[in-house]
N, C-alpha and C positions, 0 to 999 in steps of 0.2 A: 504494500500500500504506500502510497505518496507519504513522505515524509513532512511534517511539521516543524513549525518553532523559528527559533530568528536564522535558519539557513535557507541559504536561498538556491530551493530546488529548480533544479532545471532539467534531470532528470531521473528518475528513482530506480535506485541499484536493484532493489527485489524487483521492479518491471525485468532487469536486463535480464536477468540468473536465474527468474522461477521459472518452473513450468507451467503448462496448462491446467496441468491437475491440482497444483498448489492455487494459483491465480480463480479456478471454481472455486476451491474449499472456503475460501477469500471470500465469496459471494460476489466475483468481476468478470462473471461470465459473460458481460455484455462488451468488453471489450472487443468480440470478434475476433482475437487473435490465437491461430490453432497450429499445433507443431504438427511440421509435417516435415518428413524425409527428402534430402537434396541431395541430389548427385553430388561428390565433392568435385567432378570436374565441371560445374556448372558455378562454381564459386570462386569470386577473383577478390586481391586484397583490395584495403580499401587506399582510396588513392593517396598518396605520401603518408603511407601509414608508420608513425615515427615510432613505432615500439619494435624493437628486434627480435622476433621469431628464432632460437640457437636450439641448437641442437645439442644439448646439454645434460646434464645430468637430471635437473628437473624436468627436463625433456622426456627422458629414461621414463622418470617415473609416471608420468603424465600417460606415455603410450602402455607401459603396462596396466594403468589402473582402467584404460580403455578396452584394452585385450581383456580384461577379467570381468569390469560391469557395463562396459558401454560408456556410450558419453551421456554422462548422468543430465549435464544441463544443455538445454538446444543452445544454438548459433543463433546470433540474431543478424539478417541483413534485410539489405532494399532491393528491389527491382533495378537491376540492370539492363542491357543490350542486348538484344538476341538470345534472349530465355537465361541472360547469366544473371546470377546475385553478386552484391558486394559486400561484404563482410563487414559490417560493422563492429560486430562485438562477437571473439572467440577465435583468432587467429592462430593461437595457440593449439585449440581444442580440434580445428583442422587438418594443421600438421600434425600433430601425433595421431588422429584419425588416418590419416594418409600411411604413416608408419606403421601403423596399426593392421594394413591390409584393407582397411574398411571402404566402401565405393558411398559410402552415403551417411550422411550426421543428420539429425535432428534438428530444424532451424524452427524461426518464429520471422514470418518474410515484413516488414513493416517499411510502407512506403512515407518517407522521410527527404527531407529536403537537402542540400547540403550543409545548412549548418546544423541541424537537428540531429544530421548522423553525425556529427564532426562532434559534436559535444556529446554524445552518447557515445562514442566510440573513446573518447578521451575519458571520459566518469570510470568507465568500466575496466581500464587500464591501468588507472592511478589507482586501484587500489590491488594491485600485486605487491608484495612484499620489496622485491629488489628492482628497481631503476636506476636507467643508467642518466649521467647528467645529464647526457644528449638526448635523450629520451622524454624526461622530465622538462626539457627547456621547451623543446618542439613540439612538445603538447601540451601544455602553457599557452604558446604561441599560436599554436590553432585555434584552441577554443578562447582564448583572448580575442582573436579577429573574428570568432562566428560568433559572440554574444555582440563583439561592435558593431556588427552588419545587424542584426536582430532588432538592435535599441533604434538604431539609426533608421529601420523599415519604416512605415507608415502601416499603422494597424488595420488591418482588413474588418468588414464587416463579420461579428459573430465570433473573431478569432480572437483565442486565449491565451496574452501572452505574459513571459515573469515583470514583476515588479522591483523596476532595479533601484528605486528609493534614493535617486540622487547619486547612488554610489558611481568611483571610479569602477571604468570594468577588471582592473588589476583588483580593486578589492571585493569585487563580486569573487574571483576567482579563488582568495583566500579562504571566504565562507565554504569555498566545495572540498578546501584542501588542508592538508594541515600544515599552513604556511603563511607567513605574513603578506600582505601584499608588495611591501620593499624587498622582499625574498625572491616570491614570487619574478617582478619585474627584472631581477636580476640576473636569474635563471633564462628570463629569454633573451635577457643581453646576449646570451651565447652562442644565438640563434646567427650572430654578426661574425662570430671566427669562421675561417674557413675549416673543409672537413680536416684537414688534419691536426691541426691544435687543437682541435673538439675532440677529437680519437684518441687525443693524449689528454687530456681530461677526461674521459671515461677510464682509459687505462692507469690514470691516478699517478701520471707522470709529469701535469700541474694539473697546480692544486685549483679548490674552485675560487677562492678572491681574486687572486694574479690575473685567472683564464678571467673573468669579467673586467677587468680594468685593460688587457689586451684585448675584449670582444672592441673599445673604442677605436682601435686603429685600423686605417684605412684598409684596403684586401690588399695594396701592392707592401704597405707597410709591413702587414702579417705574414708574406712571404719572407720580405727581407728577415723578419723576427726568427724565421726558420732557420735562418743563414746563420742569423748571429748566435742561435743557440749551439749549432753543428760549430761554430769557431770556439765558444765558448767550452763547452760539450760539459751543457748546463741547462737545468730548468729556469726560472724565474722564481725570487721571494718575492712576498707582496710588494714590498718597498723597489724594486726593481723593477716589476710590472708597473708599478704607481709611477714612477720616474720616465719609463717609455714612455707612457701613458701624455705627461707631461711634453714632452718631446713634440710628441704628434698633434698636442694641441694649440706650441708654440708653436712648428712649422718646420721644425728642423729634425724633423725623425728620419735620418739617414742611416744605411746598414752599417757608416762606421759608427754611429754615435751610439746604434744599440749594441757594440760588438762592444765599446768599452765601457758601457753601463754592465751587462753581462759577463764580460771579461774580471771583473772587482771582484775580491773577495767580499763574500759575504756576511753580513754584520748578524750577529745573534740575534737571535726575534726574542721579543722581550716572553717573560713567563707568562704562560698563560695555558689553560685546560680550555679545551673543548670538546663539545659534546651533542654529538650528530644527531638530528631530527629523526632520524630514523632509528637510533638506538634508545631516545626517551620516547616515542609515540606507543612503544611498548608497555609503556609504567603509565602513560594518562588515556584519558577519554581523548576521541578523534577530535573532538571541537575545543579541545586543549588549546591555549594561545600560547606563544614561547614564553610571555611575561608572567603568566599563570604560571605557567610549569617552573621557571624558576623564581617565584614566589616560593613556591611548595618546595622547592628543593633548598633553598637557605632556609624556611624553618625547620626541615628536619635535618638540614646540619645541625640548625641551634641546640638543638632537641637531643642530636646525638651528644654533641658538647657539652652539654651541661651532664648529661647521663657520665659519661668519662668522668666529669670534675667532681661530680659526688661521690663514683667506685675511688678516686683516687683519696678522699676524704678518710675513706673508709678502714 
């Protein structure tokens, strides 16, 4: 059922994942929507679909848990071209279908516009465990441009559309995610590197501050940045990315002037712990804000402190 309360739905994950048979028990039989069996060669991806389908270990398991019960939940797509569908949601569940031997998966066919699939096909992604930067930027950035085209339409007769209440659409997108909107927006700063400094921020060989203070440099500049790393045979610290950065905005980002910002020895990053969003979203509720979470997390250092200072009393 449609979800409630101050987020702002646009579209509802038990729509994407239930089946037919859960959706009746619901008493939503009127939606018309019934699973029916699709050739998989009658199903194409969906267009710039920025989540990576690998052939990986969860891969493995994915295809054997299909050999054993089937594919528990349908595929959902739209009406394509010449009798094909596009996959909006279950890309994953295809290919290990396809691995699996299987000529047919269970879909739910829903005729969808393109930003409607573009923002259902993003909801239903972002909430898998592991993403990669690139991954998480460019689908940010899709569904950032399909709610701008949305607000910006002109409302049809009878049609029902969200209430964006004023908001930036960077912080509409926050509400769907567990991320701030200045988070948010700086993830699809990334969208600006060319692909190989993005592949090297995936592969965690820079890091993600540097790689957004480098998404500001020109494309010819981020080539030369490849050069001076290869001379250097060196990532970027923040302060180093931040000093390019500078360069490029004074006018003088030349390959030799990043080769001897890059060339420096590096100065010690001052102390400091950090602590990945994806390893506290496990300790709070999804609609967690970073500011909440560490609220709660300095009182119960307090909490532990003062516990210590009394054993030590003791």
């Amino acid at each position: 059922m449609p979800r409630t309360g101050g987020k702002f739905d646009l579209s509802s994950y038990d729509d994407i994942f239930s089946t037919q048979e859960m959706r009746e028990s619901e008493g939503n039989p009127q939606t018309g929507e019934m699973v029916q069996q699709l050739r998989l060669d009658t199903l194409i991806p969906f267009k710039n679909h920025p989540f990576k389908v690998k052939d990986d270990e969860d891969m493995d398991k994915t295809v054997d848990s299909i050999r054993q019960f089937g594919v528990l939940n349908p595929v959902i797509v739209r009406p394509g071209e010449n009798g094909t569908y596009e996959i909006v949601s279950g890309h994953r569940r295809c290919h290990a279908s396809e691995l699996a031997g299987l000529d047919e998966v269970p879909a739910i066919v829903r005729n969808l516009d393109d930003d409607a699939a573009t923002i259902l096909m993003v909801d239903s992604n972002l909430q898998r465990e592991t993403i990669l930067p690139s991954e998480r930027a460019w689908a940010f950035k899709m569904k950032y441009d399909a709610i701008d085209r949305q607000r910006g339409r002109p409302k049809k007769e009878g049609q029902v559309v969200p209430n964006f209440r004023g908001m930036k659409t960077s912080e509409i997108l926050a509400m769907e995610a567990s991320e701030s909107y200045k988070q948010i927006e700086r993830y699809m700063k990334l969208t600006n590197l060319n692909p190989t400094l993005l592949d090297m921020v995936d592969n965690k060989e820079i890091a993600f501050n540097p790689a957004v203070e480098l998404s500001y440099l020109k494309p010819e500049e981020q080539t030369n940045f490849l050069e001076a790393m290869e001379y250097a045979q060196a990532t970027p610290s923040l302060s180093q990315a931040q000093r390019i950065k500078r360069l490029s905005q004074d006018g003088i980002c030349t390959l030799e002037a990043m080769c001897a910002v890059m060339d420096e020895e590096k100065k010690p990053e001052l102390d400091h712990v950090t602590l990945k969003n994806d390893v506290l979203k496990k300790y709070f509720p999804k609609n967690a804000t970073p500011r909440e979470m560490e609220e709660t997390i300095i009182k119960l250092l307090d909490q532990w402190q003062r516990r210590r200072e009394r054993d030590n009393c003791l």
